[in-house]
C-alpha positions in Angstrom: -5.6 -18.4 86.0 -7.1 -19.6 89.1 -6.3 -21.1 92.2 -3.6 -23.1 91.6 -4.1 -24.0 88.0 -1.3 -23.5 85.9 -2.7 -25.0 82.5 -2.5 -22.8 79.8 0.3 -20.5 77.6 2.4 -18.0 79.3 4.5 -15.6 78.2 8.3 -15.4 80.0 8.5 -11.7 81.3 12.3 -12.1 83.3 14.6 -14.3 85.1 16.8 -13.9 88.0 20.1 -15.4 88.7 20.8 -16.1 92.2 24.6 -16.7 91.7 26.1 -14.7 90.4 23.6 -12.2 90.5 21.8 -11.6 87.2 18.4 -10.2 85.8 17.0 -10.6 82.2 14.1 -8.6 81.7 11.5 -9.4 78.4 12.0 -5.4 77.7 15.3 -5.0 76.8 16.2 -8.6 75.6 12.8 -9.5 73.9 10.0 -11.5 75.2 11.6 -14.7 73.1 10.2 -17.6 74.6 7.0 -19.0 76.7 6.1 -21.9 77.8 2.4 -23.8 77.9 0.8 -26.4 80.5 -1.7 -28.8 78.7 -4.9 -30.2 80.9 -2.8 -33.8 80.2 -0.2 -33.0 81.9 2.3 -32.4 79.3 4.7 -28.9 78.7 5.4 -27.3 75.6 8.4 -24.8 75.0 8.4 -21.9 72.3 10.8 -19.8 71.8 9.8 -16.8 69.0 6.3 -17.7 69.0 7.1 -21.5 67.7 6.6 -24.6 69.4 10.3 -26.2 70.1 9.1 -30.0 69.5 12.5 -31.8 70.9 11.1 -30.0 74.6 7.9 -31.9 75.1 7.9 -32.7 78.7 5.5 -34.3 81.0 4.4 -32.4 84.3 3.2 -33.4 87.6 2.0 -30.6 90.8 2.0 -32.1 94.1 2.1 -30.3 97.5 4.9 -30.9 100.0 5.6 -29.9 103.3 7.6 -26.4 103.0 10.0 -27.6 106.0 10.9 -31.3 105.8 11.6 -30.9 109.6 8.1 -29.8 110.1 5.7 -31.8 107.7 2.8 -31.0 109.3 3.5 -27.2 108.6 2.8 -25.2 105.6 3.1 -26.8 102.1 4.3 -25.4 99.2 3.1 -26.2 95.5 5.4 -27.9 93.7 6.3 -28.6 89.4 8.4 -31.6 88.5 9.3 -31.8 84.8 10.0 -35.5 84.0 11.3 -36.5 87.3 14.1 -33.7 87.7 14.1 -31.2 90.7 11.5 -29.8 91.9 10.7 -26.3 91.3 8.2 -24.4 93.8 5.5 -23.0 92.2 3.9 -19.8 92.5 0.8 -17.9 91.4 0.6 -14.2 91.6 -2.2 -12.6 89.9 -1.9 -13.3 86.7 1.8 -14.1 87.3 3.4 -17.5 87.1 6.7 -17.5 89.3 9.1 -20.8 88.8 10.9 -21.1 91.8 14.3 -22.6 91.9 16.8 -19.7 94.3 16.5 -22.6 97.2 18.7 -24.2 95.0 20.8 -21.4 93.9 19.4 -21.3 90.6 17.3 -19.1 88.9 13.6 -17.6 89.5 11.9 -17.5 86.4 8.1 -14.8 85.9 5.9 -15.4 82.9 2.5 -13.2 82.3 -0.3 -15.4 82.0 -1.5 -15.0 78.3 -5.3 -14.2 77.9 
């Protein structure tokens, strides 16, 4: 991947819970799903290696100001699947991180599949 391009397959590695505090790790309960970003903007599920058809979404990125008190601050890149909440967006290496702990959800890796 590079810069901020997250088009292409990757391949979920673990999630963590914010509350209550939980980690699922691709080791020990299997690397069972993925997910891949199409150049037109949609996102496919699989779960086991197979496309899950009934989860086509579409995607946009847009950057937003990381403090909505300071706008002309730093910005933070951010996924919106079919006009839900937004989850920040980050790329580590070859790491993908899904963002959503400011909301008390979940923070979600996936290995960027070559």
């Amino acid at each position: 991947p590079t810069g901020d391009s997250i088009v292409g397959s990757w391949d979920w590695i673990k999630t963590i819970y914010v509350k209550p505090y939980r980690e699922f790790h691709a080791d020990t309960v299997g690397p069972r799903r993925g997910i891949t970003f199409t150049p037109n903007g949609q996102v496919l599920f699989y779960r086991k290696g197979a496309y899950v058809q009934d989860f086509i979404y579409t995607y946009t990125l847009k950057y937003k100001p990381k403090d909505f008190l300071n706008p002309a601050g730093d910005s933070i890149l951010v996924l919106n699947y079919n006009n839900w909440s937004d989850i920040h967006v980050y790329i580590r290496h070859d790491t993908l991180i899904l963002d959503q702990a400011y909301m008390d959800i979940s923070t979600e890796y996936y290995k960027w599949r070559k």
